[in-house]
N, C-alpha and C positions, 0 to 999 in steps of 0.2 A: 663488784665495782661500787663507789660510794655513791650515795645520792647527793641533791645537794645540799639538802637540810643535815646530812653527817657530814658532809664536806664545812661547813659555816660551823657545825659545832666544836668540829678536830679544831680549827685553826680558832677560836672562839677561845676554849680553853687552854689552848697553850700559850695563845700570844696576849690576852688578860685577865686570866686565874693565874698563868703559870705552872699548870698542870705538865707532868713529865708526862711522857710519849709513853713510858710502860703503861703510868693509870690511865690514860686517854684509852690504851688496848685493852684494859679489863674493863672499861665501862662501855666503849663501845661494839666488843665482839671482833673485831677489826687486828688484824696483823700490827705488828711495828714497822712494819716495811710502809701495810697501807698509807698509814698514820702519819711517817716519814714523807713520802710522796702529796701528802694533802698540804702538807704541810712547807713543801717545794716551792709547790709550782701552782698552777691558775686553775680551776675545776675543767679538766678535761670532755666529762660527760661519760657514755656508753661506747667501748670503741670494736667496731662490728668483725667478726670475726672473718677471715680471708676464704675462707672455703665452708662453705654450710654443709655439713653432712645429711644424709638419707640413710638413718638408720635400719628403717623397714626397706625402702625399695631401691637401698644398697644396692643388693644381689641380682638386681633387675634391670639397671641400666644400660647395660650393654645392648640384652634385648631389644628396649627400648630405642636406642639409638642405630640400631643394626634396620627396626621398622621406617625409622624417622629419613636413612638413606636411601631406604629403595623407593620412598613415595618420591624421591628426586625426577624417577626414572619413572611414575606413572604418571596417569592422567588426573591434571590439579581437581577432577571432579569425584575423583576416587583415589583422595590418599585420608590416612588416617586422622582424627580427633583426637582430641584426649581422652574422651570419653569412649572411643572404641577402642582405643590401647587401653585403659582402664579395663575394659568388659573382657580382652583377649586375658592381659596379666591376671583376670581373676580364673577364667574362662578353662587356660590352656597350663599356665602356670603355678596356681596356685597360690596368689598372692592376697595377702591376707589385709594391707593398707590401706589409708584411704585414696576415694576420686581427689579430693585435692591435693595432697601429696603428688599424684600422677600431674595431676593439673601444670602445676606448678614449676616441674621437671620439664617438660614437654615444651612447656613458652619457653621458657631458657634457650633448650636443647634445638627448636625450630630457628632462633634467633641465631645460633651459632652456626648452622649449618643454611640458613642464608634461605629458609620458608617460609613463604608468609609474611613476610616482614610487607611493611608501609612502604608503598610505592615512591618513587619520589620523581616529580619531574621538573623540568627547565621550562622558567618564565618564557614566552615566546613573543615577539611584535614582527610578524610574517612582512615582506615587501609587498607592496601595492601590485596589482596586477601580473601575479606571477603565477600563483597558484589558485586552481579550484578543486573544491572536494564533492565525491559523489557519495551515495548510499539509498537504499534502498530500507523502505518500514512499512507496517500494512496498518490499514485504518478500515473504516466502517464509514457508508452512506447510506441512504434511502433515494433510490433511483426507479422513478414512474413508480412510488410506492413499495417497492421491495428493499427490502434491508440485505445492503450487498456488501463483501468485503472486497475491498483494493488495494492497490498495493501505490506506496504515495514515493516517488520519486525523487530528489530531492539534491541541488548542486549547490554547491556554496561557495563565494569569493572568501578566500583564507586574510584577506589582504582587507579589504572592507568592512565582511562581514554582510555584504545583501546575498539576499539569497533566493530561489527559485523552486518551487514546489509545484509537484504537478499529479493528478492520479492518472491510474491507467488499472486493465483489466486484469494485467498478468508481469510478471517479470523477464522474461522471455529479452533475447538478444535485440529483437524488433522494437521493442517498447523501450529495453535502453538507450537504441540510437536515435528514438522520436522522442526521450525526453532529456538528451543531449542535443539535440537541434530548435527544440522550441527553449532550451537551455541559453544558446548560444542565440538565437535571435533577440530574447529578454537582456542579455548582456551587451549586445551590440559586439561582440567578438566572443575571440575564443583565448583561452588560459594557454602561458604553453606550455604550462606542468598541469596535470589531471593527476588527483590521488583516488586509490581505488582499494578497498580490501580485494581478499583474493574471489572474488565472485566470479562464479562458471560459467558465466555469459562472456565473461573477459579471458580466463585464465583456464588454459588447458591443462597444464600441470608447475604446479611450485617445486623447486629445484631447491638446494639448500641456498641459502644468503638470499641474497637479491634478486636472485636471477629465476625468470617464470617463462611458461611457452605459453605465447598468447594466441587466441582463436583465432584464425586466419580474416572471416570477419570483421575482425573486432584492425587487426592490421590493417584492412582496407580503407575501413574507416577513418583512423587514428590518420592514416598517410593523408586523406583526403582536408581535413582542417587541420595537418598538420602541427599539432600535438603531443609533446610524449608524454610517459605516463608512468605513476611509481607508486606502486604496493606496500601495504602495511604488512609488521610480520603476522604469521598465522597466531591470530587470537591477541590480537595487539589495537582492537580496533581504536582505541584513545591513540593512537597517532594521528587519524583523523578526526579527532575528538568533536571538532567546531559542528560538522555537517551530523554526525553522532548527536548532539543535542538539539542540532535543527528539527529531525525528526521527532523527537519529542517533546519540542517546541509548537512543531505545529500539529498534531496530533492535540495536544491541551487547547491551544490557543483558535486552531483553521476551522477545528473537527468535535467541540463543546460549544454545545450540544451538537451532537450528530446531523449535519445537513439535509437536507432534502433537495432534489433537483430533480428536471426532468429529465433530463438526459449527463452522460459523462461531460459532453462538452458543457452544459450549464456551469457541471462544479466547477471544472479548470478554470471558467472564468471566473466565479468567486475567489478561487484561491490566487488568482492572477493580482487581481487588486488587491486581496491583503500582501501578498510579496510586495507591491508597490507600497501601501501606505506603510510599510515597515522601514524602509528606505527614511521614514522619517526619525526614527529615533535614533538616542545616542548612547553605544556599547560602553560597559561599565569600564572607566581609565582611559577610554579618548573623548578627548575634547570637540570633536567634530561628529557630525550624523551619520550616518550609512551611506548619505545619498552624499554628502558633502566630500567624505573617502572616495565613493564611486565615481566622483567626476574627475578625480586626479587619477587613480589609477586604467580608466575607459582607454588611453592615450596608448598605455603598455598592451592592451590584447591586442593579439593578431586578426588581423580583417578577415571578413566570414567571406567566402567563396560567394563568387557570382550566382553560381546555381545552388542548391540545398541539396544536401546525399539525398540518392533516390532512393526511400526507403520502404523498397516495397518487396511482397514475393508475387512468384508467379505460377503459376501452377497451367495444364492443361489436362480436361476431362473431358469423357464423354456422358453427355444428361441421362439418368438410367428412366427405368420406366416410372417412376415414381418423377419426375421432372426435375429431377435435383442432380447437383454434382458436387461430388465429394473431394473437401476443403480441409485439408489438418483434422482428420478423422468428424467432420460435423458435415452435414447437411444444406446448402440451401438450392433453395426451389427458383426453377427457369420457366418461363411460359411454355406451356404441351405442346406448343409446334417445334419446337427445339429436340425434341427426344430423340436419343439412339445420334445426334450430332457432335462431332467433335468441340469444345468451346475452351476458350482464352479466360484464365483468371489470374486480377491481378488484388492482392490482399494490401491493405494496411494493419497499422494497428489496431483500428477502429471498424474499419469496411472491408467488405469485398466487394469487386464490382464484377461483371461477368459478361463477356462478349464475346460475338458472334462476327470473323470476318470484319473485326475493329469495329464492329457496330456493336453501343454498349442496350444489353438487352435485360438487364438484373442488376439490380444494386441490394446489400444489407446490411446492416451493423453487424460485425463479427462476433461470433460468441469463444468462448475455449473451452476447453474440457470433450470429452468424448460422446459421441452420438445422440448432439442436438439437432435439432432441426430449426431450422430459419424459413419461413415458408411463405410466399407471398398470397394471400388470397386470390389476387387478380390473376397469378399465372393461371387456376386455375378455373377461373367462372366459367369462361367459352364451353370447359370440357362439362363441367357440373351443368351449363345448361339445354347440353345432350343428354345426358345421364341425370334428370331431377329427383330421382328417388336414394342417389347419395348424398347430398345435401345435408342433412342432419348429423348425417355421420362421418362428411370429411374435415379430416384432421385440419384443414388451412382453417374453413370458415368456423370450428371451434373455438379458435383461440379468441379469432375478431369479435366473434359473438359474446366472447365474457365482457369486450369493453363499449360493445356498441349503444344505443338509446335505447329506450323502452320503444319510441315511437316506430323502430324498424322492426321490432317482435311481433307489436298491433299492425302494422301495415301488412308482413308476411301471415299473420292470421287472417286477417281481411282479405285478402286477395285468395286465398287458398278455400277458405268459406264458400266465396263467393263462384270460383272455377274447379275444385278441387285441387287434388294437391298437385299432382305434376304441371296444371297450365299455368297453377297460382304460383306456384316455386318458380319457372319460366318467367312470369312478368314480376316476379319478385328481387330475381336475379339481372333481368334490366335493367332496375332499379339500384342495385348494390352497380353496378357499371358506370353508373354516369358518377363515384366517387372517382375517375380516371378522366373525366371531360373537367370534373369542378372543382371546385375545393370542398375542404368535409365539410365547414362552418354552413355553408349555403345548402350543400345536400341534405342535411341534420336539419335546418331550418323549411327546407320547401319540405320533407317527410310529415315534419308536425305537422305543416300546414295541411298538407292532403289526409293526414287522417281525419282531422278537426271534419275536414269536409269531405269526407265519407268518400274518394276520390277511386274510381275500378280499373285504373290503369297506370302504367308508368308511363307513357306519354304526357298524363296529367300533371308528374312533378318534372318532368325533364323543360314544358309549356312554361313551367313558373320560374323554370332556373334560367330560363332563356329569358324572360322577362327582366331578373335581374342583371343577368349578365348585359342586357340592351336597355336601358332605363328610360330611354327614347320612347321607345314604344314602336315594333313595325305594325304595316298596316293590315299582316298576316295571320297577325298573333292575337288569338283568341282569349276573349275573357278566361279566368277561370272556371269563374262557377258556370260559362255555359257549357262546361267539362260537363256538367251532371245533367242538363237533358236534352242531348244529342240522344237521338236513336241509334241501335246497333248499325254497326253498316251489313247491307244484305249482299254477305257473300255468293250467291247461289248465281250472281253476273258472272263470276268467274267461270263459272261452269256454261253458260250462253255463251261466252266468249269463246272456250276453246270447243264446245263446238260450232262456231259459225268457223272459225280457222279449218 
C-alpha cells in the first residue's frame, strides 16, 4: 500500500511533468494498477485486513477456547489467565509462541464468549422513604485498653442516603435484631422494603431466582415491624452497593485513628453523633442535604410499634460448685449462697443478668466465644473470708488486683504485718466489702488516707467514709486520728460474762 509521500509523488508527476503511468511504475517499484488507483481517487491510507491470522498458535485455538468454556462453569476465582493458558500450551502442548500472542487471543476470545468483560450498570435516584439497606464489616477499637476487633453494623436510607452505624461484639441473629431496633429508633420508623445479602443470620437456604427460606426468627421479627425484605444475588453485593460503601466510609472516616473508649456503649455513642452530623452534608448530584431528603421522606416510614421486640434469651441453670452458671458455653459467677440452686437467666446483647425466684441477684457484660469466665469478686469475699489462706490465689480477686491501687496492696501488707496473715486478710477483706456499701472513688480515697496514717483496722476507713457520706458531722462519730490511740479493747470481759451467765 502506498504511503503518502508516494501517493503526492504518483499524482505529482503525472498531472505536472506529464509522466506516463508505465515510467511512474519503473521509477517507483509500484504496479500500473497501483499507479492507476493513486491516480483515481483521494489517498485512502492502510486498509486493515478482516481477519488477522495466528500463524504459530493457529493449531491451538480450539484448545484454547474449549479452556475458555469451561471456566463459564467454574468458580470466577479459579478460572484461567492468560498466562496460565500460556504456561499449560507450553506446559502440556508443546507450543513453542509467544506470552503475548496468547495474551492477545485470550482478550479477544473472553470478550466473545461474554468473560470478564466491564460491568455495566443503570444510573439509579431510588424513592424517598422506601427502602433501607443492611450489612455487616468488622473494624478495630481500644476498649478499657485492649485492642478489640468488632463487628460495625450498619443501615442505610437508599432514598436519602443518612445512615446509621453502630458496633457490637459479635454477628450473631441477636446483635442483628438490636442493631435493627436502635436502627429503627434513630430513623423514627421502619423502611418497608429491607435489602439484605444472603447472610445466615437471615437466610436459611437460597433456592434458585429469588426465592430463599428465611430463619423462623428472623420471620417473627420481620412480622412484628412489619417489613418485607429482598435479597441480592449470590455474590452480587453492588445491588446494595450504597450501604456497601457506608462500611467503608465509616471504617476511614468513624474508626481513623482507632478509638478509644471505655466501654462498648462509650463507642456507640461517638459513632452516634457522627451518624447525626453527617445528616449535614450534601450527596454528590442532589441539590439538597441528607437531613433535608430525611425530612421529606420520615412521612413514608411505617410507625415503630408501641413496645420494642423483646430481644432477649433465656436460659435456666443450676450454680455449680464453682458459683457460676453456664451461659452459651462461658461462665459467670453467682454469690456462694446460691450453689447447687436452680436460677432464671435472661441474656442481651451486651448483658446477662441472673435471678433467683424474679429477684435479680448477678448482673455482667457478656463475653463470646468459649469457656470465659465473667466472675464477680464480691460473690465471693463472704466465702474467702472463711477460707483466708485462698486469697492470693483465687481466680475472682486476680483479675481485680491487676487494676486496683497501690494504696490497697500497702494496706493489705499493713494489716497482715501487723496480725499475720490469716486475721490481716480477714480485716483486709472487710475493707474490700465496703466497695458494696460506697462507691470506688471515696473507698480509694479514704484507703490513702488510712495508710498516710498508719490506721490497724477497717473500722478506721469505714469511720471516714461515714463522715463523708454524713458531712454534717454526728455527735457519734469519732475523730479520726483518735483511731490511733484508743487502747485495745480487753476482751477477757467476755469471758466474766459467760461465766457469771
Amino acid at each position: 500500500m502506498l504511503e503518502v509521500g508516494q501517493y503526492e509523488y504518483i499524482r505529482l508527476a503525472h498531472r505536472v511533468y506529464g509522466k506516463s503511468i508505465r515510467e511512474i511504475a519503473r521509477e517507483t517499484g509500484h504496479s500500473r494498477n497501483t499507479v492507476r488507483k493513486a491516480l483515481k481517487g483521494e489517498y485512502k491510507g492502510y486498509s486493515k485486513r478482516k481477519r488477522q491470522p495466528y500463524p504459530v498458535l493457529g493449531p491451538y485455538l480450539g484448545i484454547i477456547d474449549a479452556w475458555l468454556k469451561e471456566d463459564q462453569q467454574r468458580p470466577k476465582k479459579q478460572r484461567h489467565t492468560a498466562r496460565r493458558i500460556y504456561e499449560r500450551l507450553r506446559s502440556e502442548h508443546g507450543f513453542q509462541g509467544s506470552e503475548r500472542t496468547v495474551s492477545d487471543y485470550v482478550r479477544k476470545a473472553k470478550l466473545e464468549f461474554g468473560i470478564g468483560g466491564t460491568d455495566v450498570y443503570i444510573p439509579l435516584e431510588p424513592e424517598l422513604g422506601k427502602e433501607g439497606e443492611v450489612d455487616w464489616g468488622r473494624c478495630y477499637a481500644i476498649l478499657k485498653g485492649e485492642y478489640t476487633r468488632l463487628r460495625l453494623f450498619a443501615m442505610r436510607s437508599k432514598g436519602s442516603g443518612k445512615h446509621f452505624v453502630q458496633c457490637f461484639p459479635c454477628e450473631r441473629q441477636q446483635a442483628l435484631f438490636e442493631g435493627h431496633i436502635r436502627a429503627f429508633e434513630f430513623f423514627g420508623g421502619v423502611f418497608p422494603v429491607m435489602i439484605y445479602d444472603n447472610m445466615s443470620t437471615v437466610v436459611e437456604e437460597v433456592y434458585r431466582g429469588k426465592n430463599r427460606k428465611l430463619r423462623e426468627n428472623f420471620l417473627k421479627f420481620q412480622a412484628y415491624y412489619n417489613f418485607s425484605s429482598r435479597f441480592c444475588n449470590p455474590g452480587c453485593a453492588h445491588e446494595k452497593g450504597g450501604v456497601e460503601g457506608l462500611v467503608g466510609y465509616s471504617r476511614r472516616n468513624y474508626m481513623v485513628p482507632i478509638p478509644e473508649a471505655d466501654s462498648l456503649e462509650d463507642l456507640n455513642k461517638y459513632l452516634l453523633e457522627r451518624c447525626y452530623s453527617y445528616g449535614e452534608r450534601r450527596l454528590s448530584g442532589r441539590e439538597k442535604t441528607v437531613n433535608e431528603l430525611y425530612d421529606e421522606e420520615k412521612s413514608y416510614l411505617l410507625k415503630l410499634p408501641e413496645t420494642p421486640f423483646s430481644n432477649i434469651e433465656t436460659y435456666r441453670g443450676k450454680a455449680d460448685k464453682y458459683s457460676t452458671v453456664l451461659v452459651d458455653r462461658n461462665r459467670y459467677s453467682v454469690p456462694t449462697r446460691y450453689v447447687g440452686l436452680q436460677l432464671d437467666i435472661v441474656a442481651t446483647v451486651e448483658r446477662v443478668e441472673i435471678f433467683y425466684r424474679r429477684e435479680k441477684i448477678a448482673y455482667h457484660e457478656r463475653v463470646y466465644g468459649s469457656n470465659k469466665w465473667q466472675l464477680n469478686p464480691f460473690h465471693y469475699l463472704e466465702l474467702i473470708l472463711r477460707r483466708p489462706q485462698a486469697f492470693d490465689s483465687a481466680r475472682p480477686l486476680k483479675e481485680w488486683r491487676k487494676s486496683w491501687p497501690d494504696s490497697l496492696e500497702k494496706l493489705l501488707k499493713h494489716f497482715r504485718d501487723k496480725d499475720g496473715f490469716s486475721k490481716g486478710t480477714k480485716e483486709f477483706i472487710s475493707v474490700l466489702l465496703l466497695f458494696e456499701k460506697y462507691d470506688k472513688e471515696s473507698v480509694e480515697a479514704a484507703v490513702e488516707e488510712a495508710v498516710k496514717a498508719g490506721v490497724s483496722g477497717s473500722d478506721a476507713i469505714e469511720h471516714m467514709l461515714m463522715n463523708i457520706s454524713d458531712p454534717g458531722g454526728s455527735k457519734d462519730v469519732v475523730p479520726l486520728e483518735n483511731w490511733l490511740i484508743f487502747a485495745p479493747a480487753d476482751v477477757s470481759v467476755y469471758d466474766r460474762i459467760g461465766g457469771a451467765i
